[in-house]
MMTF fields as JSON, N, C-alpha, C and O atoms, coordinates in Angstrom:
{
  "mmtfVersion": "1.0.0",
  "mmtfProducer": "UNKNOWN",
  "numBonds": 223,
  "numAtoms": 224,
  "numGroups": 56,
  "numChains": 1,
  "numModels": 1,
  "chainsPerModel": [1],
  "groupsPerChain": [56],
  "chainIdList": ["A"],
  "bondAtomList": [4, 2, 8, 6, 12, 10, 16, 14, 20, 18, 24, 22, 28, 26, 32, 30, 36, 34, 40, 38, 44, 42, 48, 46, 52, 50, 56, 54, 60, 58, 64, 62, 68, 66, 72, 70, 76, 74, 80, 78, 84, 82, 88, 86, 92, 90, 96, 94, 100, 98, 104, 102, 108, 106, 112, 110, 116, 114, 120, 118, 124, 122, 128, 126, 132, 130, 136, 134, 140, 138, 144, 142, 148, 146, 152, 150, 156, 154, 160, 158, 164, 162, 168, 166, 172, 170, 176, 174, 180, 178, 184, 182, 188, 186, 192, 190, 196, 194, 200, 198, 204, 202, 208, 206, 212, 210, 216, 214, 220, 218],
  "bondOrderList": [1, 1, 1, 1, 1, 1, 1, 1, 1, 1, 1, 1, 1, 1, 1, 1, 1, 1, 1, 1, 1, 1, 1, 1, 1, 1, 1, 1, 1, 1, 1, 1, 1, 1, 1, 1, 1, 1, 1, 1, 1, 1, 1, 1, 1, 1, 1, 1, 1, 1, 1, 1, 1, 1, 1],
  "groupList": [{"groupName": "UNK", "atomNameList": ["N", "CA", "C", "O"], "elementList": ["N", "C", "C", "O"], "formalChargeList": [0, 0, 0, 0], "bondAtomList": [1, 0, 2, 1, 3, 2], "bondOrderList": [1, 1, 2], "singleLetterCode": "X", "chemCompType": "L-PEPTIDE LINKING"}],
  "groupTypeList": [0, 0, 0, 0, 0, 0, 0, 0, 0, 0, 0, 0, 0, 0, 0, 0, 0, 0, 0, 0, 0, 0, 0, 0, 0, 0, 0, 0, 0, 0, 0, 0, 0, 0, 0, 0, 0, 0, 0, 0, 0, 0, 0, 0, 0, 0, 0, 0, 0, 0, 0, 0, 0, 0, 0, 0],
  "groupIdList": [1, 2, 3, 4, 5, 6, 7, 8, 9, 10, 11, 12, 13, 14, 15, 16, 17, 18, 19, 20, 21, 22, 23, 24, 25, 26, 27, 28, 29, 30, 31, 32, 33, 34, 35, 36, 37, 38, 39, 40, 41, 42, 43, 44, 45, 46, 47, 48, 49, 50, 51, 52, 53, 54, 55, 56],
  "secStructList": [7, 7, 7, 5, 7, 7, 6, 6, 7, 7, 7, 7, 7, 2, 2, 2, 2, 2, 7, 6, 6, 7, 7, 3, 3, 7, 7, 1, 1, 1, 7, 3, 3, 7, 6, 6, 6, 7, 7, 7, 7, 7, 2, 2, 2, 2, 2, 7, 6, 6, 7, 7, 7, 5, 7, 7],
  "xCoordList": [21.511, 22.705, 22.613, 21.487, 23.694, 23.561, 23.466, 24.064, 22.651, 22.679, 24.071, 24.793, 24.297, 25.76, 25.347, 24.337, 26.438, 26.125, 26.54, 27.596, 26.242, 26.764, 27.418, 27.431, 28.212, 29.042, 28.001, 28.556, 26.537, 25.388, 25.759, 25.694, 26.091, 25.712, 26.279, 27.369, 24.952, 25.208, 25.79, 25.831, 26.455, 26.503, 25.761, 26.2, 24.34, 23.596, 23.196, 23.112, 23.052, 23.301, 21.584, 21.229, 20.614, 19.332, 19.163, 18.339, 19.913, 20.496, 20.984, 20.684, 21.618, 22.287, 21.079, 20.947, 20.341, 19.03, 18.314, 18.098, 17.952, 17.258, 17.398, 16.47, 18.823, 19.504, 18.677, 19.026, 17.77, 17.676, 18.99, 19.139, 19.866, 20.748, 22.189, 23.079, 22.299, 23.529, 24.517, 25.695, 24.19, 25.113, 25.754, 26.295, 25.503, 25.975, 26.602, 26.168, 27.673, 29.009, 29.252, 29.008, 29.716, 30.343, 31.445, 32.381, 31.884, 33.039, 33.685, 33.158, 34.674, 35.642, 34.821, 34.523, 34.399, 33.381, 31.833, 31.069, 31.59, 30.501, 30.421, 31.421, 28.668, 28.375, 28.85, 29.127, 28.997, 29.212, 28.02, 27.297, 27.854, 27.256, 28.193, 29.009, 28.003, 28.737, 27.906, 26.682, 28.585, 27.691, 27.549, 26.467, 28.58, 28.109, 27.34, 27.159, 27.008, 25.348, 24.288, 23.106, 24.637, 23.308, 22.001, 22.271, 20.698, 19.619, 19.126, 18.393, 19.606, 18.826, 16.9, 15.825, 17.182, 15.385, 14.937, 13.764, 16.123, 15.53, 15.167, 14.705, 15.298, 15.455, 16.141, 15.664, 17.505, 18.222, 17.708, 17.553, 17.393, 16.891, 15.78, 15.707, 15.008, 13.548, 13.726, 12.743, 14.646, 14.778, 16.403, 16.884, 16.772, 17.804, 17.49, 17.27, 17.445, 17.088, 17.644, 17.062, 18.356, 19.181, 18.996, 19.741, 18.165, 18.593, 20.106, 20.549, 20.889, 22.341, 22.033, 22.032, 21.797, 21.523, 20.671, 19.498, 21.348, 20.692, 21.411, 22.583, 20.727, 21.143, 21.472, 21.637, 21.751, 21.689, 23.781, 24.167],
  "yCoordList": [21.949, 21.555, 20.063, 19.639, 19.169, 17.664, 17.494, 18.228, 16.435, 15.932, 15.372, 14.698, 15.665, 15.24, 14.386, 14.613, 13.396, 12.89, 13.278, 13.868, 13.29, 13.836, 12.704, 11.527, 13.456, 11.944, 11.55, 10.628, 11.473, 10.869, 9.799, 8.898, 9.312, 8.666, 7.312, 7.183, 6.001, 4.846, 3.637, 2.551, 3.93, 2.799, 1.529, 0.379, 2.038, 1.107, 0.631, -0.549, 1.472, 1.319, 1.671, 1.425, 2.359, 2.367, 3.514, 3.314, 4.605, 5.162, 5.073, 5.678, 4.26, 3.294, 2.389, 2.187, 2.014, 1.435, 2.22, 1.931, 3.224, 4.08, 5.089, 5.663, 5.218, 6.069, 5.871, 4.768, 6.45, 6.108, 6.02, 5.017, 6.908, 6.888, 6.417, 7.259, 5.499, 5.056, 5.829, 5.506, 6.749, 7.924, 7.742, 8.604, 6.724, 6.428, 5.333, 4.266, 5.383, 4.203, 4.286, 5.149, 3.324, 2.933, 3.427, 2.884, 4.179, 5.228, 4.433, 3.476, 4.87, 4.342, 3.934, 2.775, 5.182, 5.009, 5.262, 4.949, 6.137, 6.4, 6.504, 6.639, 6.409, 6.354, 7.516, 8.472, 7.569, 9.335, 9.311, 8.321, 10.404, 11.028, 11.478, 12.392, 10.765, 11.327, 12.839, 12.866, 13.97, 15.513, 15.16, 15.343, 14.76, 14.875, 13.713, 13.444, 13.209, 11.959, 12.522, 12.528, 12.899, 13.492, 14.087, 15.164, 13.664, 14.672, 15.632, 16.536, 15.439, 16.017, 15.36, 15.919, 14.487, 13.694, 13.748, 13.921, 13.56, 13.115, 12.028, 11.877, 10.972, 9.75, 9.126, 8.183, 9.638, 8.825, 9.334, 8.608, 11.025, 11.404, 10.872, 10.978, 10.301, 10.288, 8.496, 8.114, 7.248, 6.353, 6.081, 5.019, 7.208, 7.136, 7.451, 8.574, 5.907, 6.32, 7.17, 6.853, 7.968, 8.93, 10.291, 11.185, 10.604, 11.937, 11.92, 13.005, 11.242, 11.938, 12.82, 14.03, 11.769, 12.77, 14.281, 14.325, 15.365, 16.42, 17.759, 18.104, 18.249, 19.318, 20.344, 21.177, 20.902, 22.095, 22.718, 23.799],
  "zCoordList": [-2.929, -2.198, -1.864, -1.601, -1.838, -1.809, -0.608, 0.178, -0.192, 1.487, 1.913, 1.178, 2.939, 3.418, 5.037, 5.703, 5.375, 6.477, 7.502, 7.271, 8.844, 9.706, 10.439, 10.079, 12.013, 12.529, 13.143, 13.74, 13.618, 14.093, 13.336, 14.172, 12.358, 11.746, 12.405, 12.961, 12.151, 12.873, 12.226, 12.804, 10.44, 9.713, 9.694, 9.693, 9.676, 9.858, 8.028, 7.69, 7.323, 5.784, 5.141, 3.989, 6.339, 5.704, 4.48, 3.587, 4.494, 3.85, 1.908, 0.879, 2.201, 1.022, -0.006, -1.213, 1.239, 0.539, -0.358, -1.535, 0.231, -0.055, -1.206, -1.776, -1.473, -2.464, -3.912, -4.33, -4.809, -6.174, -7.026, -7.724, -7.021, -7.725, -6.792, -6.669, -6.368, -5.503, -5.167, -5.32, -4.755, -4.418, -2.482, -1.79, -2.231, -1.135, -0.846, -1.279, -0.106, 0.004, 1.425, 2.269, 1.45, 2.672, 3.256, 2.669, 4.114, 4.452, 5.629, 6.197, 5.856, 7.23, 8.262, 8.552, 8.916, 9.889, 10.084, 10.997, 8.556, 8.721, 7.254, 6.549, 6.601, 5.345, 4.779, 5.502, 3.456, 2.6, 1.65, 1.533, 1.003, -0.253, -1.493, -1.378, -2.666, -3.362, -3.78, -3.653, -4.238, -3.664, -5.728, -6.285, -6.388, -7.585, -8.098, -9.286, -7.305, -7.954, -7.124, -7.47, -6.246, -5.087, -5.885, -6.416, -6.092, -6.611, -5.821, -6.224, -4.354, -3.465, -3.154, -2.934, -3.249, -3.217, -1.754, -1.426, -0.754, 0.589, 0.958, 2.089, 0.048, 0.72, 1.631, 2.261, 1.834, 2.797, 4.161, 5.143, 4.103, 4.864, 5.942, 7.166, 5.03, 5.927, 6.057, 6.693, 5.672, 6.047, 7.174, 7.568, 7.357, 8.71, 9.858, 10.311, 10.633, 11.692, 12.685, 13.723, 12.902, 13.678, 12.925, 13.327, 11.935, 10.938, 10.8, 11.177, 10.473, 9.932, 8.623, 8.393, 7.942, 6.445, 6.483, 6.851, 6.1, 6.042, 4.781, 4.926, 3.871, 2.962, 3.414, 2.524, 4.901, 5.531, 5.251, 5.695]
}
């Protein structure tokens, strides 16, 4: 299942960094995941500082 962001999220962009496959953009107010580039790796995960990112 692709990681998705939650509204925790701080648009801080550590996230985005982190992406191997750039599956993350910049959204209105808060970052997204595209769900069809997503590998599921957990990177954005474990470099956001707030946990937004999560596969649940």
């Amino acid at each position: 299942m692709a990681y998705k962001i939650s509204d925790e999220c701080i648009a801080c962009g550590a996230c985005a960094a982190e992406c191997p496959v750039e599956a993350i953009s910049e959204g209105d107010d808060k970052y997204v995941i595209d769900e069809d580039l997503c590998v599921e790796c957990g990177a954005c995960a474990s470099a956001c500082p707030v946990g937004a990112p999560s596969n649940d």
